[in-house]
N, C-alpha and C positions, 0 to 999 in steps of 0.2 A: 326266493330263488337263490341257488350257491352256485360256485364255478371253482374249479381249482385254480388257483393264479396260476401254475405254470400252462393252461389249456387257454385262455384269456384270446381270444381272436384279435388281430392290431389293427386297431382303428385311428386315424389320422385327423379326419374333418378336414375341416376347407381349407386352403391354401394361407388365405387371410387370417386362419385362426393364431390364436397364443394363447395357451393356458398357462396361469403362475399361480405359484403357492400366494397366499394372502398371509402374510406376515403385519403385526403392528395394526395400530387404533383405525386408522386413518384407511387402508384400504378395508377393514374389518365393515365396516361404515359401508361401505362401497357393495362388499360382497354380500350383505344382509341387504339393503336396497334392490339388489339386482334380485334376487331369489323373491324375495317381500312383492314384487311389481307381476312376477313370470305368476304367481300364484294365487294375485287377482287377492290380496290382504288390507287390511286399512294400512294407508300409511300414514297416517299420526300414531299408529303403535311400533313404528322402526328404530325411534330412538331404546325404547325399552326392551327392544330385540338384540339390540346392540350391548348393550349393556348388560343382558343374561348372557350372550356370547363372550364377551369380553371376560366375564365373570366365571365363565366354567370349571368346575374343579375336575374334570377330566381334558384338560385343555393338552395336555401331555402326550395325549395319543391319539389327538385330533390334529389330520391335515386338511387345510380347505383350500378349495381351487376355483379361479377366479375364470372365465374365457372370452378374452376379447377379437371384437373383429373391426377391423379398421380403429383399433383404440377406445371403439366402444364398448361396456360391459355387455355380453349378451349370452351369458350361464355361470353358472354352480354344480360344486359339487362337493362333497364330506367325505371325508375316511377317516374311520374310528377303528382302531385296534383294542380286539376287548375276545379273552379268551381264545387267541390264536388265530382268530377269525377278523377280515377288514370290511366292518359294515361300513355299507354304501347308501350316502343319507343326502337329502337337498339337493339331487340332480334336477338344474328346473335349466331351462333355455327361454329368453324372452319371444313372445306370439311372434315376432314378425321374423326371426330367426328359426323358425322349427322345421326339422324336416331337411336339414343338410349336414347332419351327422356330430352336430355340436352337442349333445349330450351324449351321445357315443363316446367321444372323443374325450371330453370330460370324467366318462366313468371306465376309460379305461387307466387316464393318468392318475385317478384314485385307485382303481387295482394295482396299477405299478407299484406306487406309494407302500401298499400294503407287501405286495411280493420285496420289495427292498428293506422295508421293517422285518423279515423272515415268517411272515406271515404265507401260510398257504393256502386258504379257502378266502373268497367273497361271497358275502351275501345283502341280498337287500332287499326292501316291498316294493314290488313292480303293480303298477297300473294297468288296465288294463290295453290301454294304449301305448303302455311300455314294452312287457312283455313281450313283442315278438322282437322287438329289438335287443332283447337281453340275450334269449336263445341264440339268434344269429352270432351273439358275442360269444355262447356259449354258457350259459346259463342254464340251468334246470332248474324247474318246479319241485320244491320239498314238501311244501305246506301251502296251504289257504288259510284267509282271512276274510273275515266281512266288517265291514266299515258301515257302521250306524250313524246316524246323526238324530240329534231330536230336531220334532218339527215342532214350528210356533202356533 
């Protein structure tokens, strides 16, 4: 799905929310936990997720976003600047937080990022439980994909 950044619908979230940039080791740590937990992942593989993140060689044009509520983590979000374009990657919201506008919220302080970088278009792979919430953002459908998995 793509959107113009300047057509971007403004989304808030809860009152209680706070999104920040993730800067430094130590919330780095933080924000891969938070994403690692919402997506239901082993967590004895978080330290080595951290450490590919930390390691990035496009780390440069990577902003991530952290969102707390009452001081707890409870979402994620990526913006990657790459051919003019601000792909939208890792929006997760933890189970007991979904469904009050926290990834909304999230993916639009990641468009911001992008439209400030002088970036014009967002794009990103929507769920199918995502997707109607992109639309309302203002999002359109470009392309499909199908998502395989092997079975054991």
């Amino acid at each position: 799905m793509a959107v113009s950044l300047d057509r971007v619908t403004k989304v808030d979230g809860p009152a209680e929310l706070k999104i920040e940039v993730v800067d430094g080791n130590e919330p780095l740590q933080e924000w891969v936990q938070s994403y690692w937990n919402s997506f239901g992942m082993d967590p004895a593989l978080v330290s080595d997720a951290v450490r590919i993140e930390a390691a990035r060689p496009d780390s440069s044009r990577i902003v991530r976003f952290i969102a707390r509520a009452e001081g707890v983590p409870v979402g994620t979000a990526l913006m990657r600047a790459a051919h003019g374009v601000a792909g939208i990657f890792v929006v997760s919201t933890s189970p007991e937080y979904r469904h009050r506008g926290i990834g909304a919220a999230l993916t639009a302080a990641a468009l911001e990022a992008g439209r400030q970088s002088g970036l014009h278009i967002g794009a990103l792979q929507a769920s199918a439980s995502g997707a109607p919430l992109y639309t309302r953002m203002g999002f359109e459908k470009v392309a499909e994909y199908q998502l395989f998995s092997v079975s054991h």
